[in-house]
C-alpha positions as CSV (number, residue, x, y, z in Angstrom):
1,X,0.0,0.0,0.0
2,X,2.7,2.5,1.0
3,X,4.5,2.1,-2.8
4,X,1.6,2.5,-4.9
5,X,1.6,5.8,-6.6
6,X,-0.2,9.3,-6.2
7,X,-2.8,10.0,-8.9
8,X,-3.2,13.2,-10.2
9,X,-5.1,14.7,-12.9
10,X,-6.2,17.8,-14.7
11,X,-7.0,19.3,-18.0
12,X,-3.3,19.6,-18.9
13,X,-0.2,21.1,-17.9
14,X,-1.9,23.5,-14.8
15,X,-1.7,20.1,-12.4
16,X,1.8,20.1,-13.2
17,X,2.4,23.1,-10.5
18,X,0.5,20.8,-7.7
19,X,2.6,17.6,-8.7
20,X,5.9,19.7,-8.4
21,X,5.0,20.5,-5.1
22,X,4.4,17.3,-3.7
23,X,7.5,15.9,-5.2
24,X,9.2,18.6,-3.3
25,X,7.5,18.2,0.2
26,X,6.5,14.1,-0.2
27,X,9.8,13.1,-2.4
28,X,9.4,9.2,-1.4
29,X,6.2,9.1,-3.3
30,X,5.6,8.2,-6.7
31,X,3.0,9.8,-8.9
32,X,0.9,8.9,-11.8
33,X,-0.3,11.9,-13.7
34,X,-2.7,12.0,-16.2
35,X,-3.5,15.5,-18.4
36,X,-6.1,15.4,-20.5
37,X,-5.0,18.0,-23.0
38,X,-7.7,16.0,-25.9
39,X,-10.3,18.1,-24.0
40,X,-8.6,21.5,-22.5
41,X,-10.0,23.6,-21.1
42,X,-12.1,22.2,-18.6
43,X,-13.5,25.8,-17.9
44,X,-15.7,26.2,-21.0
45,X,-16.7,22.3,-20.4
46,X,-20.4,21.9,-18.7
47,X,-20.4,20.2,-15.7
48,X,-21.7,16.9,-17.0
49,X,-19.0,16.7,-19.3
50,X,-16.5,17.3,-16.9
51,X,-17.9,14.8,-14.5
52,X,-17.9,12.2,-17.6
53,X,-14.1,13.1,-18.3
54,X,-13.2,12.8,-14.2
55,X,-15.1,10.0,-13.4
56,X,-13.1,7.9,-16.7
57,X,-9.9,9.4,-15.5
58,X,-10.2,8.3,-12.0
59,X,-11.0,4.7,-13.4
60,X,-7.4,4.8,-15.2
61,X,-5.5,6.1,-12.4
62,X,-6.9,3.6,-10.3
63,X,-6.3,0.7,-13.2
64,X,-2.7,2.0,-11.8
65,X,-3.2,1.0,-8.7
66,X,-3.6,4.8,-7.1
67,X,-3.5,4.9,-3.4
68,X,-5.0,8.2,-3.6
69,X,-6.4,10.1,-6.1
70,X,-6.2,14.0,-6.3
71,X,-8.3,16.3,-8.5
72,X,-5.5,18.6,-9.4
73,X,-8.7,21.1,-11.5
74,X,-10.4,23.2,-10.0
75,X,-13.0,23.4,-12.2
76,X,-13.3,19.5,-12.0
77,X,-12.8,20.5,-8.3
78,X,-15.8,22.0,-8.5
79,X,-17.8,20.1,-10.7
80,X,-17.3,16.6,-9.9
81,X,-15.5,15.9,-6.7
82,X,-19.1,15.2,-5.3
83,X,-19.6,12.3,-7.8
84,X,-16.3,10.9,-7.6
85,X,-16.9,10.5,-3.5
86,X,-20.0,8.9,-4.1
87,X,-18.7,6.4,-7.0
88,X,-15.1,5.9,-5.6
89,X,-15.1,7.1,-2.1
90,X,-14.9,3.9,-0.7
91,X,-12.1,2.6,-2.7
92,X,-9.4,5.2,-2.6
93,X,-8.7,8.4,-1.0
94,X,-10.0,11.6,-2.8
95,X,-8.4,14.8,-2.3
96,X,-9.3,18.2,-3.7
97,X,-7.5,21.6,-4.4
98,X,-10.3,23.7,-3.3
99,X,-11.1,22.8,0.3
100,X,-7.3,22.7,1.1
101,X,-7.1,26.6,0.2
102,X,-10.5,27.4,1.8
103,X,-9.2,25.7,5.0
104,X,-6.0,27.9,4.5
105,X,-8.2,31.1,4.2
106,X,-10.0,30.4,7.2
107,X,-7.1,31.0,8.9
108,X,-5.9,34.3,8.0
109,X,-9.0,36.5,8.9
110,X,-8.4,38.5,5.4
111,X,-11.1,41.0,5.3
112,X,-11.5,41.2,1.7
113,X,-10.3,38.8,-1.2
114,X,-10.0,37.6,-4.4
115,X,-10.8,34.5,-6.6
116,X,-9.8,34.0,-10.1
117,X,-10.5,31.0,-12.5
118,X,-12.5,29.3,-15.0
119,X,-15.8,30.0,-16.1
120,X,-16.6,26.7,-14.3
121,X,-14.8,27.3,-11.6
122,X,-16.4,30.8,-11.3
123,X,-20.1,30.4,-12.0
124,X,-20.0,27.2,-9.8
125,X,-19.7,29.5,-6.6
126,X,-18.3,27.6,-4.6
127,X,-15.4,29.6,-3.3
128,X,-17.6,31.9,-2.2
129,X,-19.8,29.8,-0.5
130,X,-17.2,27.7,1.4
131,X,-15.3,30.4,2.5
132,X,-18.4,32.2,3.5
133,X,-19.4,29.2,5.7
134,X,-15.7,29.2,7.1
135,X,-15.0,32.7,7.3
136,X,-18.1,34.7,7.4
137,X,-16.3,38.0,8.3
138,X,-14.3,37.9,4.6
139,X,-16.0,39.6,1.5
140,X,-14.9,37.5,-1.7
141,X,-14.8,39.4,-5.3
142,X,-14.5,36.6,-8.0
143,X,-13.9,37.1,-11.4
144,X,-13.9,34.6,-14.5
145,X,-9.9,34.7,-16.5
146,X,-11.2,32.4,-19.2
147,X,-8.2,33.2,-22.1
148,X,-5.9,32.8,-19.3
149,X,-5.7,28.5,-19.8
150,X,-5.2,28.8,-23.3
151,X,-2.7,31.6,-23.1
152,X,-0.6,29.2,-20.7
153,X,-1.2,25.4,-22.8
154,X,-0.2,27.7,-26.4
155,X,3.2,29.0,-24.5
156,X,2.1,32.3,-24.5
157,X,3.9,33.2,-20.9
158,X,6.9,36.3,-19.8
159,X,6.1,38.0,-22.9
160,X,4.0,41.0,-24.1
161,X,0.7,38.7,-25.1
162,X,0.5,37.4,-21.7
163,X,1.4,40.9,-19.7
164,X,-1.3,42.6,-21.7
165,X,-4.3,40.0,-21.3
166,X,-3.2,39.7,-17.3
167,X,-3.4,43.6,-17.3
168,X,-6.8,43.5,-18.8
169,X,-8.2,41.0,-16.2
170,X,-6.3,42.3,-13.2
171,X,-6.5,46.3,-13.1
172,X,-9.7,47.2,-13.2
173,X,-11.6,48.4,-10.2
174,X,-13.3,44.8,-9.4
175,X,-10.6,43.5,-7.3
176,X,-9.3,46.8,-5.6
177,X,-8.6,46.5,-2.0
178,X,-7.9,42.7,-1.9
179,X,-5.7,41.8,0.7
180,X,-5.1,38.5,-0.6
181,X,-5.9,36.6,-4.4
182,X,-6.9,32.9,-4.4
183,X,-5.4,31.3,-7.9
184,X,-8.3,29.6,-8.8
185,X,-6.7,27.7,-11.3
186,X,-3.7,25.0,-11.5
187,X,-2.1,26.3,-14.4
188,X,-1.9,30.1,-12.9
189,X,0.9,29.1,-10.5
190,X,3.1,29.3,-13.8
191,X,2.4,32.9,-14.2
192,X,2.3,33.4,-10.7
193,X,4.9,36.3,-10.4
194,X,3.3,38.0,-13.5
195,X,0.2,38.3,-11.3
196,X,2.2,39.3,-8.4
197,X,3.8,42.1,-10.3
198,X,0.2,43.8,-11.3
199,X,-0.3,43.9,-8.0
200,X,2.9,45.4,-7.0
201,X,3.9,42.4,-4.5
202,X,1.7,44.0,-1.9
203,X,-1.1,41.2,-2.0
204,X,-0.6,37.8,-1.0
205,X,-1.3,35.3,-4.1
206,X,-2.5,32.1,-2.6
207,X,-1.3,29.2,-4.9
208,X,-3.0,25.6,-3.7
209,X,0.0,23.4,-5.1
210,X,2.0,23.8,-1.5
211,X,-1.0,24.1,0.6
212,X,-2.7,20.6,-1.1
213,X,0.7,19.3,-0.7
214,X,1.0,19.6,3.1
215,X,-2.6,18.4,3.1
216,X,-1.8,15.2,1.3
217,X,1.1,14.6,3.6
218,X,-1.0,15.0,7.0
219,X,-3.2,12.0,5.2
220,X,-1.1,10.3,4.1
221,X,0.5,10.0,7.5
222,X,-2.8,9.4,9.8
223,X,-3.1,6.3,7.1
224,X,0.4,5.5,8.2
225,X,0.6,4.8,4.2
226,X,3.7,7.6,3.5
227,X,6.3,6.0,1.1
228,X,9.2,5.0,3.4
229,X,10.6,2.5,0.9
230,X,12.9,4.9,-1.3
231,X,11.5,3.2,-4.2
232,X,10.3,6.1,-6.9
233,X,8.9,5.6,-10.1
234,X,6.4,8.2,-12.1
235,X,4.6,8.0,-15.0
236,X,3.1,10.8,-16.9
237,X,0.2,10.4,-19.4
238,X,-1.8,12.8,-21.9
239,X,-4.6,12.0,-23.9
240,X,-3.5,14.1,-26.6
241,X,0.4,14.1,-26.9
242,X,1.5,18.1,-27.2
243,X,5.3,19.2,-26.7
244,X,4.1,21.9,-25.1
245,X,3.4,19.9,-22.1
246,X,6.6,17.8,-22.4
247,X,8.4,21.2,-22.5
248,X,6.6,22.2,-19.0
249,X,7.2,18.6,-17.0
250,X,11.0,19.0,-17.9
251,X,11.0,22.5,-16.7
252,X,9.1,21.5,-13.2
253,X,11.0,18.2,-12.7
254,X,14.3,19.1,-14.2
255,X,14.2,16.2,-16.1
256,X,13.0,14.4,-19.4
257,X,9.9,12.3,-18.3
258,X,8.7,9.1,-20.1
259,X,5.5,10.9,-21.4
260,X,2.8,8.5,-22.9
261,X,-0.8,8.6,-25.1
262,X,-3.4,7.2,-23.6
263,X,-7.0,7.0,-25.2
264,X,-9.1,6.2,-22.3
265,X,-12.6,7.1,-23.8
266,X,-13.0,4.3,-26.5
């Protein structure tokens, strides 16, 4: 049990940022990480469709014998985690990114803050309804990025393109006063000091990738299943092979991965 493998998933490259931060806080474990870039983004995906794609994905991760299996997306996050529980709940252990951050936040008393993410992510609500349950005294402003996934999966990142489309999002009078900004979105870690830069490095950007990663440790320890073994082997998987994503793993893991097609829906 302790050897089997972390699964991870999410649209494409944007669960990348969560997997790099377990491999830095829970190095002993292995992962299993499947992207399925065939259907990026996830965001403009209803929430049927998106339950269809996580529930198929969880089935393959667990084909690989996942001891746990984390939902990397937040807008699958937000639009499926309740059906996986009640389909695979009582086979493996399902983590999400969202309540890890909303637990965060309800520790900082922040009087007013910020949420960014997917049109999914967004118009589900719930941010804004778990952190109003957990902190009732914090006013949240949310606002849909929707070009901001594409901009990241085409490359589109430190240049002009990506500075002008963040500018457009991020300085208008809608999120003014924010002490803090939730990244709503896996793949908005990679442009995290971008964001931080608009804001002139006086707000606190709240990426989930470390804050998941402590999470999955805690449980992983209470299940006494941590890796102790030193035995570490990873696999990565696409549904859709792009060297875009190939490029990104390499540049998180500082390494050349053994990335592999899989066509799970047939």
């Amino acid at each position: 049990m302790k050897q089997r493998p972390i699964g991870i998933f999410d649209s494409g490259v944007g669960g990348l940022t969560v997997a790099h931060a377990i491999k830095q806080i829970l190095p002993g474990e292995s992962i299993v990480y499947f992207g399925d870039t065939a259907h990026l983004p996830y965001g403009d995906k209803s929430a049927e469709a998106i339950a269809f794609y996580s529930v198929k994905i969880t089935e393959f991760l667990l084909e690989h014998d996942a001891k746990v299996v984390l939902v990397a997306c937040n807008s699958a996050s937000s639009s499926a985690f309740e059906q996986l529980t009640r389909d695979f709940g009582s086979k493996v252990i399902l983590l999400d990114v969202i309540d890890p951050v909303v637990q965060y936040v309800s520790t900082r008393g922040f009087r007013r803050l910020g949420v960014i993410g997917t049109k999914r992510t967004i118009s589900s609500g719930t941010y804004e309804s778990k952190i109003c349950q957990s902190s009732p005294g914090t006013t949240v402003v949310s606002m849909a990025t929707p070009l901001l996934v594409p901009m990241i999966e085409e490359g589109f990142i430190f240049d002009d393109i990506s500075n002008a489309i963040l500018r457009t999002y991020l300085s208008g009078g809608s999120l003014s006063g924010i002490e803090a900004l939730i990244l709503g979105c896996t793949h908005y870690p990679i442009i995290k000091n971008q964001i931080s830069k608009i804001f002139n490095f006086n707000t606190e950007i709240i990426d989930s990738g470390r804050i998941v990663a402590m999470i999955l440790r805690d449980t992983l320890e209470k299940k006494q299943i941590l890796n102790d073994s030193g035995s570490v082997s990873d696999m990565f998987f696409v549904s859709d092979y792009t060297e875009y994503f190939e490029k990104i793993a390499r540049m998180f893991f500082e390494r050349d991965i053994n990335l592999r097609k899989a066509d799970i829906w047939c």
